[in-house]
C-alpha positions as a LaTeX table, in Angstrom:
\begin{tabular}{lrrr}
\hline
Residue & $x$ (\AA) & $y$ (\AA) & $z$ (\AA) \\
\hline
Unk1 & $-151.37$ & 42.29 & $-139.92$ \\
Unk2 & $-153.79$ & 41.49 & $-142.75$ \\
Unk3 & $-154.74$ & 38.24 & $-141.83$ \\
Unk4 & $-154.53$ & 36.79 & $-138.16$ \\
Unk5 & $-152.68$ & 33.38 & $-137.74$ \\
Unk6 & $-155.67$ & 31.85 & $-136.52$ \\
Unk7 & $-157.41$ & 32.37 & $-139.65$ \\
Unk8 & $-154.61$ & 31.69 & $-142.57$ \\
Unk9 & $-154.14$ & 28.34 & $-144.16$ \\
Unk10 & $-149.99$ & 28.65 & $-143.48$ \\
Unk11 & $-149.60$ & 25.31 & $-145.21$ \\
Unk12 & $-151.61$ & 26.10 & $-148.55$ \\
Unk13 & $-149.88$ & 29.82 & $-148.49$ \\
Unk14 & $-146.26$ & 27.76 & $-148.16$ \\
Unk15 & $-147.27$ & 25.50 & $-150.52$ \\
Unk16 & $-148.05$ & 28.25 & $-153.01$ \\
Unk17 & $-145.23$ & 30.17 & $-152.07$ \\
Unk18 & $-142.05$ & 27.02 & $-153.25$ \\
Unk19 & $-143.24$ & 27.97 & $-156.67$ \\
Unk20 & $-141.01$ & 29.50 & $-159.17$ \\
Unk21 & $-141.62$ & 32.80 & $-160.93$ \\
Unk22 & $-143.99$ & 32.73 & $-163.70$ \\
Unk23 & $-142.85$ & 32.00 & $-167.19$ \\
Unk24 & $-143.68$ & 35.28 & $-167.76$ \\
Unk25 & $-141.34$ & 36.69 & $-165.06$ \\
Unk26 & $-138.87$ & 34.21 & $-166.65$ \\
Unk27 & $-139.08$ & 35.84 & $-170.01$ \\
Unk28 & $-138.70$ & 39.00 & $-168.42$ \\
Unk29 & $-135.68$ & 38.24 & $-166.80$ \\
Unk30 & $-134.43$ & 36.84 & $-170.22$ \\
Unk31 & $-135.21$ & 39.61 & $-171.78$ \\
Unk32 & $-133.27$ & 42.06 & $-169.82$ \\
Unk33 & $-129.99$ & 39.92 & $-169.36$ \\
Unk34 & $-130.47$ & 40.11 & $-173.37$ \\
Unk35 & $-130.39$ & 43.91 & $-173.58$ \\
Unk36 & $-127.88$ & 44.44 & $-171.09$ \\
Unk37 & $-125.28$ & 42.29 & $-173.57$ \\
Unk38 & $-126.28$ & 43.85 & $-176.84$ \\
Unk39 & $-125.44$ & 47.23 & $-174.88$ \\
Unk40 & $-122.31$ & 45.90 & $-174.14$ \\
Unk41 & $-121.44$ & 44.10 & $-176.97$ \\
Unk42 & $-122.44$ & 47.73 & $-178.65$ \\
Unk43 & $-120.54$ & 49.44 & $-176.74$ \\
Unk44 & $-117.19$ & 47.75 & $-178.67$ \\
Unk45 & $-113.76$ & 47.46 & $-177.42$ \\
Unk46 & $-113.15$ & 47.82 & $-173.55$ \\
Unk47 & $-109.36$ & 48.72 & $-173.52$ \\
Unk48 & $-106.73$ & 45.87 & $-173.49$ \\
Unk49 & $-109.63$ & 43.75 & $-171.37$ \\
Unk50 & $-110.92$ & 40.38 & $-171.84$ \\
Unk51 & $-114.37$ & 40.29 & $-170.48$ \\
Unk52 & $-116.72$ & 37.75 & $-169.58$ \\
Unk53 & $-120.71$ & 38.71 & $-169.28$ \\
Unk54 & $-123.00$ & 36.97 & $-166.96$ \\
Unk55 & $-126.06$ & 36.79 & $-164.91$ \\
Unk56 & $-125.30$ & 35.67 & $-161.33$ \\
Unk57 & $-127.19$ & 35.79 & $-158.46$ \\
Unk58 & $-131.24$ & 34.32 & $-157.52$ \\
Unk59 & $-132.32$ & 34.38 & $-161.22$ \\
Unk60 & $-130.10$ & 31.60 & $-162.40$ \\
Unk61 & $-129.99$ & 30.14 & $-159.12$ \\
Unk62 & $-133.34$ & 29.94 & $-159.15$ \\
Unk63 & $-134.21$ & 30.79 & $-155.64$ \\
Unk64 & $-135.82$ & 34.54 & $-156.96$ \\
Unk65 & $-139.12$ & 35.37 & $-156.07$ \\
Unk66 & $-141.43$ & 38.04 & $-157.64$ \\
Unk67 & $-140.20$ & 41.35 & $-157.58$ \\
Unk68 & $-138.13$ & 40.69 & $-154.93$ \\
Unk69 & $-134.76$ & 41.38 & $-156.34$ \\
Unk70 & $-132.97$ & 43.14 & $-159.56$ \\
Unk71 & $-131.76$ & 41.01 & $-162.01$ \\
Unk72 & $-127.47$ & 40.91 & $-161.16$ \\
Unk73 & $-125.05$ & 40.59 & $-164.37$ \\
Unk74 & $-121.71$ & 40.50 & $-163.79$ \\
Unk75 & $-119.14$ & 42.22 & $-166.35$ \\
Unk76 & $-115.97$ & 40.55 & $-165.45$ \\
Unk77 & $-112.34$ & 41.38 & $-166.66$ \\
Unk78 & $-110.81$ & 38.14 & $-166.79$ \\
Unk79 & $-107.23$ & 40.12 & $-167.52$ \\
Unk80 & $-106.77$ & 40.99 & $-163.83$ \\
Unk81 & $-106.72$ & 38.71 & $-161.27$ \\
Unk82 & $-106.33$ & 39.24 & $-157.46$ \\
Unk83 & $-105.45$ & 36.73 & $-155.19$ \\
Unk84 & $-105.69$ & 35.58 & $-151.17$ \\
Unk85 & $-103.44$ & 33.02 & $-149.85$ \\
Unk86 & $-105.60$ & 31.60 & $-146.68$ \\
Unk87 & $-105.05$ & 27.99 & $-145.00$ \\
Unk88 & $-101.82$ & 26.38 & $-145.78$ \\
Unk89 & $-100.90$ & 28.84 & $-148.68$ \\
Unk90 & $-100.35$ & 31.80 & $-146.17$ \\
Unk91 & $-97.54$ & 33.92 & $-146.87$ \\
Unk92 & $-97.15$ & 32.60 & $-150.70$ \\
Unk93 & $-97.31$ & 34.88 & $-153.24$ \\
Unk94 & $-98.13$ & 34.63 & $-156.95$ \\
Unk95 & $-95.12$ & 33.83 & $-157.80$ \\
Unk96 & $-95.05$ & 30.58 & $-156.64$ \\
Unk97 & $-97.84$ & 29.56 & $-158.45$ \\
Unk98 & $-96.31$ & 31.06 & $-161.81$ \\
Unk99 & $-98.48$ & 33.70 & $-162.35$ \\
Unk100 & $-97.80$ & 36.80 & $-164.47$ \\
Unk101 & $-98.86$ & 39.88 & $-162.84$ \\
Unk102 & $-101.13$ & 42.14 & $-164.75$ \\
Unk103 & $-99.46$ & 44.88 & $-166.86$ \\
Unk104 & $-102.27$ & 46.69 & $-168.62$ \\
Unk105 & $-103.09$ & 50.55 & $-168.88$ \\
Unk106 & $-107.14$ & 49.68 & $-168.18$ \\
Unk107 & $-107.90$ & 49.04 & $-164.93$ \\
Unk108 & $-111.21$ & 48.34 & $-162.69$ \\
Unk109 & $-112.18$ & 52.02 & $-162.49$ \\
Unk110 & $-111.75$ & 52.16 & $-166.54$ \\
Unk111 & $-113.91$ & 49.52 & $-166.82$ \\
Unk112 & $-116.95$ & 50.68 & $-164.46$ \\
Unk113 & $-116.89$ & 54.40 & $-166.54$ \\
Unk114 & $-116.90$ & 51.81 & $-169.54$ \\
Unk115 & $-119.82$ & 49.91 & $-168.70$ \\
Unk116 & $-122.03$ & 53.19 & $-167.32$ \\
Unk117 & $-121.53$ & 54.20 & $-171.09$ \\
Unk118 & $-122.33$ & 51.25 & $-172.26$ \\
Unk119 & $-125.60$ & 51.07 & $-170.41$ \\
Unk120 & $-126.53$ & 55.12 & $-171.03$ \\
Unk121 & $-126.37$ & 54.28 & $-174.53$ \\
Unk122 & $-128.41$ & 50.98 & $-174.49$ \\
Unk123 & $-131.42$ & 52.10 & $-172.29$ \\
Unk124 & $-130.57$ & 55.89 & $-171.99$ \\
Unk125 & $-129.65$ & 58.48 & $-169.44$ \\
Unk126 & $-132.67$ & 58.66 & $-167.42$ \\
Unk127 & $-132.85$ & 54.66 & $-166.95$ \\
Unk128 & $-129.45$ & 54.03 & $-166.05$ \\
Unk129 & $-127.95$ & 55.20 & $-162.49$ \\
Unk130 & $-124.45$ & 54.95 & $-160.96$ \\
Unk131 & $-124.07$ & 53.06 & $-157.29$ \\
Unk132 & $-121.35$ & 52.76 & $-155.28$ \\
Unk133 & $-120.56$ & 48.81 & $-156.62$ \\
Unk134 & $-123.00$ & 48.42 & $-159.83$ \\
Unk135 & $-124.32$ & 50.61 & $-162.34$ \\
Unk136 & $-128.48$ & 50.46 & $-162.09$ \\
Unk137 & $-130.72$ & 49.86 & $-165.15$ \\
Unk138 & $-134.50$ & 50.92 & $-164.03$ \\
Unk139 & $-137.58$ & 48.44 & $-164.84$ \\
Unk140 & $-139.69$ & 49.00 & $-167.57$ \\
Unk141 & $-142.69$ & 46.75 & $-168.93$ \\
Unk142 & $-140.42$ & 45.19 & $-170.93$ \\
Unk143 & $-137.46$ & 44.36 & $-168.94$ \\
Unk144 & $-136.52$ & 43.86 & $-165.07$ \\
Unk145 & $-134.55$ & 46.36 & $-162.82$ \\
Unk146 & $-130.94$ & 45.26 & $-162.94$ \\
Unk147 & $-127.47$ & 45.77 & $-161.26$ \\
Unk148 & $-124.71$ & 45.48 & $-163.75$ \\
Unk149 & $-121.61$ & 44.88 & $-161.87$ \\
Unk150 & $-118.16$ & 45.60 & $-162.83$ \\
Unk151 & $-115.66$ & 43.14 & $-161.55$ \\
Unk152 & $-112.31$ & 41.74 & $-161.83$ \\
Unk153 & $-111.21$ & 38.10 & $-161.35$ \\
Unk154 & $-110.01$ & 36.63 & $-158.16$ \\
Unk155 & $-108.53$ & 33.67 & $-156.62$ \\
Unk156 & $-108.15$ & 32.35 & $-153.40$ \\
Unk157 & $-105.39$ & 29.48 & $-152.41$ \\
Unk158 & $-105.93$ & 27.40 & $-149.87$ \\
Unk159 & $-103.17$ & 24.57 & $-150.49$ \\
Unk160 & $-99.40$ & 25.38 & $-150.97$ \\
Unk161 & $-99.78$ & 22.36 & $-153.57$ \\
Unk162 & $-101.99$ & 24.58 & $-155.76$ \\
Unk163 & $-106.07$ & 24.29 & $-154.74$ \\
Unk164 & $-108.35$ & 27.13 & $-155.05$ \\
Unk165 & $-111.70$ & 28.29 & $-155.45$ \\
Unk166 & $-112.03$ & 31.15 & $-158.37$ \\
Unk167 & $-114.30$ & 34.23 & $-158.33$ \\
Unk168 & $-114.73$ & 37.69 & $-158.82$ \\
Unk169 & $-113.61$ & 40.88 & $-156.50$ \\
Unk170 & $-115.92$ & 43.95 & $-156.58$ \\
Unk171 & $-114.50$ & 47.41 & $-156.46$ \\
Unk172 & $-116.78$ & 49.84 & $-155.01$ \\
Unk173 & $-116.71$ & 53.61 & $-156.03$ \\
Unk174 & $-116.03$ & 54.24 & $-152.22$ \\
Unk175 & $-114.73$ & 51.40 & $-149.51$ \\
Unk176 & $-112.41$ & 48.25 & $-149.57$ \\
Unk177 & $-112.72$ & 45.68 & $-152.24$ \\
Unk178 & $-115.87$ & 42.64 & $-152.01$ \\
Unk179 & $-114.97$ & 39.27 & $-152.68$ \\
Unk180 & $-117.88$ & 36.94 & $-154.64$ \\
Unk181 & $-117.97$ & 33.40 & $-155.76$ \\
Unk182 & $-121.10$ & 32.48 & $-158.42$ \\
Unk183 & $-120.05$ & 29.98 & $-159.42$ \\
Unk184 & $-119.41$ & 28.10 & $-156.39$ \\
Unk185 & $-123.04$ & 29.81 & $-155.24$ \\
Unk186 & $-124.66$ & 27.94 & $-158.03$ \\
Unk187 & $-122.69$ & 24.70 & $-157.63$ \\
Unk188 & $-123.53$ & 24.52 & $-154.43$ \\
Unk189 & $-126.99$ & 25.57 & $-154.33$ \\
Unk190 & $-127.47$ & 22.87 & $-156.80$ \\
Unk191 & $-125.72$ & 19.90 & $-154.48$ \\
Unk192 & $-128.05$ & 21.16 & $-151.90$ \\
Unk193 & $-131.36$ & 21.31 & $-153.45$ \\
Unk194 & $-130.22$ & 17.33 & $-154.68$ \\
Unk195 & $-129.78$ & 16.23 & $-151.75$ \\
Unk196 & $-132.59$ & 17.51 & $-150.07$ \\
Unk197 & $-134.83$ & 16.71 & $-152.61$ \\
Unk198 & $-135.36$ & 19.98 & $-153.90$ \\
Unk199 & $-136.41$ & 20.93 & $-150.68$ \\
Unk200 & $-134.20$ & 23.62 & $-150.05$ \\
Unk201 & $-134.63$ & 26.29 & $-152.93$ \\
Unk202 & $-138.68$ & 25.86 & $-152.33$ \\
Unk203 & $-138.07$ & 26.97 & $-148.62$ \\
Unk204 & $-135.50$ & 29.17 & $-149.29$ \\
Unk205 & $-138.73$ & 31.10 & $-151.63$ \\
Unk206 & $-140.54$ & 30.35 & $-148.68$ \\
Unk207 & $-138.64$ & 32.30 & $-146.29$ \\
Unk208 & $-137.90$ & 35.50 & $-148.80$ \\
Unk209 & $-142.39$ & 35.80 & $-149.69$ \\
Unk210 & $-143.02$ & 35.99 & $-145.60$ \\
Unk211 & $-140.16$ & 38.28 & $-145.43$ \\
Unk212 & $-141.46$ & 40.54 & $-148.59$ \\
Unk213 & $-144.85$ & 39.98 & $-146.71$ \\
Unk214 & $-143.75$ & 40.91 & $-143.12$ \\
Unk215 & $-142.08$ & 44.37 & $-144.64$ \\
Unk216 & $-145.22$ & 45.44 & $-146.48$ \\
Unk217 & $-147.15$ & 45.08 & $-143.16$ \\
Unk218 & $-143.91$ & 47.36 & $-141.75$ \\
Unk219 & $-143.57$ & 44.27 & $-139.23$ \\
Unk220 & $-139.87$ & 44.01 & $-139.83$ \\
Unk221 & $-137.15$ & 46.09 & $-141.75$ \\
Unk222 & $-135.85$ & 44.43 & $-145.18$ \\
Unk223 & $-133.95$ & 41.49 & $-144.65$ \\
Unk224 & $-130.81$ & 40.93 & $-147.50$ \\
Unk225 & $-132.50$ & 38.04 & $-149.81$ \\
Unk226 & $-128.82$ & 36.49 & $-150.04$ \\
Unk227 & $-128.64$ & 36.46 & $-146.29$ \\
Unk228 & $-131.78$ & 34.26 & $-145.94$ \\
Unk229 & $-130.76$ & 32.13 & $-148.80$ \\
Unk230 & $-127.25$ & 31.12 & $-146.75$ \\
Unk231 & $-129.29$ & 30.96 & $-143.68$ \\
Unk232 & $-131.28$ & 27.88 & $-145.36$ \\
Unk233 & $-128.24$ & 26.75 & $-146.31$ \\
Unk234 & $-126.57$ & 26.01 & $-143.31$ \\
Unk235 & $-129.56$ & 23.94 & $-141.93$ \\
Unk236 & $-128.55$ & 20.28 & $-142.00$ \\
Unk237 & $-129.83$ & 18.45 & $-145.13$ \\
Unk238 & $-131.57$ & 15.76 & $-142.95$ \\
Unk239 & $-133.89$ & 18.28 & $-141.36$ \\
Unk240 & $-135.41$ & 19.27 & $-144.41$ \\
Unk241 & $-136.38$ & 15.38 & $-144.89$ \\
Unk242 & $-139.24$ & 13.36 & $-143.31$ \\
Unk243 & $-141.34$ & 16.32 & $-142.82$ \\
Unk244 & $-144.86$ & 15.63 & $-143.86$ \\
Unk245 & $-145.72$ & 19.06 & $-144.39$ \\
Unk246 & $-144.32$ & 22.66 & $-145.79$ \\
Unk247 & $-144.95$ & 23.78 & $-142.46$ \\
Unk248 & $-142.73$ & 21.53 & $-140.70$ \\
Unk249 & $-140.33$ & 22.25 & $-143.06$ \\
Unk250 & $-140.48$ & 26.08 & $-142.66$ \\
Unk251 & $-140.44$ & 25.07 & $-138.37$ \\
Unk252 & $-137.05$ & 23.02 & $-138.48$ \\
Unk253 & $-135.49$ & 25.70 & $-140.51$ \\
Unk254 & $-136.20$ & 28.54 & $-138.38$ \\
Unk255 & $-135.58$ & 26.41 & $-135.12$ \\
Unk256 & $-132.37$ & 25.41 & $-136.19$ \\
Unk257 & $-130.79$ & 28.78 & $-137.39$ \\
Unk258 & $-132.69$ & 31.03 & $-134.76$ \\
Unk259 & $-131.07$ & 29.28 & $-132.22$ \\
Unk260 & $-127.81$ & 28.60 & $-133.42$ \\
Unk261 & $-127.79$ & 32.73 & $-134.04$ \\
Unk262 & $-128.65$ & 33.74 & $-130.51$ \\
Unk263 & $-124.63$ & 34.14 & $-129.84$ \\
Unk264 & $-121.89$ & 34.65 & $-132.05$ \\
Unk265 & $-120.22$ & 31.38 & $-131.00$ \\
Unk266 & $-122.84$ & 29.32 & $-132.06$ \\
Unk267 & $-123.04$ & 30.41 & $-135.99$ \\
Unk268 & $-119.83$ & 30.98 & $-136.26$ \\
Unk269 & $-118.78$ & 28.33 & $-139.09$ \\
Unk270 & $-122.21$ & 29.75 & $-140.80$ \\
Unk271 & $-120.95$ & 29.89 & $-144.40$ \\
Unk272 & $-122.24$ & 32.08 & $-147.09$ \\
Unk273 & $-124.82$ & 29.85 & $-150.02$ \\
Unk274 & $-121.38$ & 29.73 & $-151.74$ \\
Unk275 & $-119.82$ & 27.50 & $-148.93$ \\
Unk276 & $-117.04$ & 29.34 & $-148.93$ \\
Unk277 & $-117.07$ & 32.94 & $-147.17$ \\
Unk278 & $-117.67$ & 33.00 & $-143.33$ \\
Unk279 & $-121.85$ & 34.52 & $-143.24$ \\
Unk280 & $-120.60$ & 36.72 & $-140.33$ \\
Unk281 & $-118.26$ & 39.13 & $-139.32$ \\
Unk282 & $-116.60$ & 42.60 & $-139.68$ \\
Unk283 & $-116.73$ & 41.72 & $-143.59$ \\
Unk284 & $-120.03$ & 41.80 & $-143.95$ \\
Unk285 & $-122.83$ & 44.47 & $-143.93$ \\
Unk286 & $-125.37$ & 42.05 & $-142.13$ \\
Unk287 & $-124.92$ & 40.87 & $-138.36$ \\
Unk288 & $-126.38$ & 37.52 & $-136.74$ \\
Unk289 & $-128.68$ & 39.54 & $-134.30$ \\
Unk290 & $-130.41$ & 41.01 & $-137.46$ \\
Unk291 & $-131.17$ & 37.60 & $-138.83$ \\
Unk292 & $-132.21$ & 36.26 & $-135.32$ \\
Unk293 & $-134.78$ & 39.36 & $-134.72$ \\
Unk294 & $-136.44$ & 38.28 & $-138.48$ \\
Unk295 & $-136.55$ & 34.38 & $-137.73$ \\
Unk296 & $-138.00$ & 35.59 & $-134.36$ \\
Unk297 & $-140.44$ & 38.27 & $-135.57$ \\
Unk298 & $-141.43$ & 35.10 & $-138.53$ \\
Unk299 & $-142.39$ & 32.64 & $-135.87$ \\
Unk300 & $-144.75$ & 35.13 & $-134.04$ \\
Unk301 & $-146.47$ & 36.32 & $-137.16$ \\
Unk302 & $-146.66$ & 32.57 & $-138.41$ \\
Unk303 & $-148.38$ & 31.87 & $-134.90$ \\
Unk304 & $-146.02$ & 28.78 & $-134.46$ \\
Unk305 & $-145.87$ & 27.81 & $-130.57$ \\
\hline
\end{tabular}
C-alpha cells in the first residue's frame, strides 16, 4: 500500500475524488464521439438500415472518472426490433401489439462488418480492433479509447395493455444476445443524483478512484465500473443524506450493499443503474461474492472499523 490508513486524509482524498473529469478530459471525450460519427457518416449508406448514433454509458452519465473507462457509442439499427414479453404480457407476441416484423436483407452481423469499415477507414487499420460485442478504436493524444457498439433495437412488455421500457440488444460475435437500456440508465441516474442531492454520482466516482487505486497497488482484481455504479444505486436515497462528511457517506454505502451481498437472498431485487435488469444472476458476467470481496477488501484498506 502506498500510504497507510493511519496517515491519509480519507476525507480530503474523497472530497477530491466527487469531482468530475477535467474540461480537458471533457473535450477529449467530445472529440472522439465527434470522429467516430464523421467515420460513420463517411462511411455512407448502411443497407436498408435506419441508424441512430450515440454515446451511452459513464461519459454522458457523468459518473466517468479519469482513464477509467473507453468512451461507449452505440450504432443502433432502429429497423429491427426484438422483443420480451415479461410480467403480465407473457405469452403475447408481436402481433398483438401490431407490430410488423422486420423484412430486410441487412441484418445485425451486416451491420457490425459495416461499422469495422467504417472505423478502419476513419482512424485506420492499426487503431481499430474487432471484439467479440464492439469494434475498438485505440487512444491517441487527441482522442479517447472507445467501444463502438453495434446494436439493434429492443423492447420489453410488461403490461398486456401495452407498457414497456425500450432499448437496445447486443449481438456478440460469439454467445447469446445482451440486452441494454441507456436511456433508462441516464433517466434514472439523473432521478437519483436529484434526490440525493447530487450525492450519488460524487460517491459513485468515489467508489470507482479507490477501486482504480486498490488495482494499481494489485490489492484487488478489476472490478466492472458499471457494477459499482448499480451497487450505489441500490443504496436507499435517505442514507446518502444527513451525513456530515464524504466519509460517512462512502461508510453507509459500503455497509449497506456489503451486507445485503453476503447471500444471494439478500440482493436479490438488486437492479442494474437502469432500474430495470436484475444486477445478478446467470445473465450476467459479474457475481455478488465478487462485489462483496471489493466492498470488503475497500473497508480494510480505508482503515474503517
Amino acid at each position: 500500500m502506498s500510504m497507510s490508513a493511519a496517515s491519509r486524509d480519507w476525507e480530503s482524498t474523497f472530497s477530491t475524488w466527487t469531482g468530475a473529469p477535467s474540461d480537458s478530459e471533457q473535450e477529449r471525450y467530445e472529440r472522439t464521439r465527434n470522429a467516430i460519427s464523421q467515420a460513420l457518416d463517411a462511411h455512407g449508406e448502411f443497407g436498408d438500415a435506419q441508424i441512430s448514433v450515440y454515446a451511452k454509458g459513464s461519459y454522458p452519465n457523468r459518473t466517468n472518472v479519469v482513464r477509467d473507462s473507453d468512451v461507449d457509442i452505440a450504432v443502433e439499427m432502429t429497423s429491427i426490433l426484438t422483443l420480451d414479453y415479461e410480467h403480465d404480457a407473457t405469452g403475447m407476441t408481436l402481433h398483438d401489439f401490431g407490430i410488423t416484423p422486420y423484412s430486410g436483407g441487412y441484418d445485425y452481423r451486416d451491420l457490425k462488418n459495416d461499422v469495422e469499415r467504417a472505423m478502419v477507414a476513419g482512424f485506420g487499420r492499426s487503431a481499430v480492433s474487432r471484439g467479440n460485442v464492439a469494434i475498438h478504436t485505440r487512444e491517441s493524444r487527441e482522442s479517447l479509447a472507445a467501444d463502438v457498439v453495434p446494436c439493434t433495437s429492443h423492447r420489453v412488455y410488461v403490461s398486456r395493455y401495452g407498457r414497456h421500457f425500450d432499448g437496445i440488444e447486443l449481438h456478440p460475435d460469439r454467445g447469446a444476445p445482451i440486452a441494454n437500456f441507456p436511456a433508462q440508465h441516464l433517466t434514472e441516474g439523473t432521478r437519483k443524483n436529484t434526490r440525493t442531492s447530487k450525492r450519488y454520482k460524487r460517491s459513485v466516482r468515489i467508489l470507482k478512484r479507490l477501486e482504480n487505486e486498490m488495482v494499481a497497488e494489485n490489492i484487488i482484481k478489476v472490478v466492472p465500473s458499471f457494477l459499482i455504479e448499480s451497487a450505489a444505486r441500490n443504496v436507499d436515497d435517505y442514507r446518502f443524506a444527513g451525513a456530515t462528511s464524504w466519509t460517512e457517506i462512502v461508510r453507509r454505502v459500503i455497509t449497506d450493499v456489503y451486507v445485503a451481498t453476503e447471500d444471494d437472498e439478500s440482493c436479490s431485487n438488486f437492479l442494474e443503474a437502469n432500474g430495470i435488469k436484475l444486477l445478478f444472476g446467470s445473465h450476467q458476467s459479474w457475481t455478488r461474492e465478487e462485489l462483496n470481496h471489493f466492498l470488503l477488501m475497500a473497508w480494510r484498506y480505508v482503515g474503517f472499523s
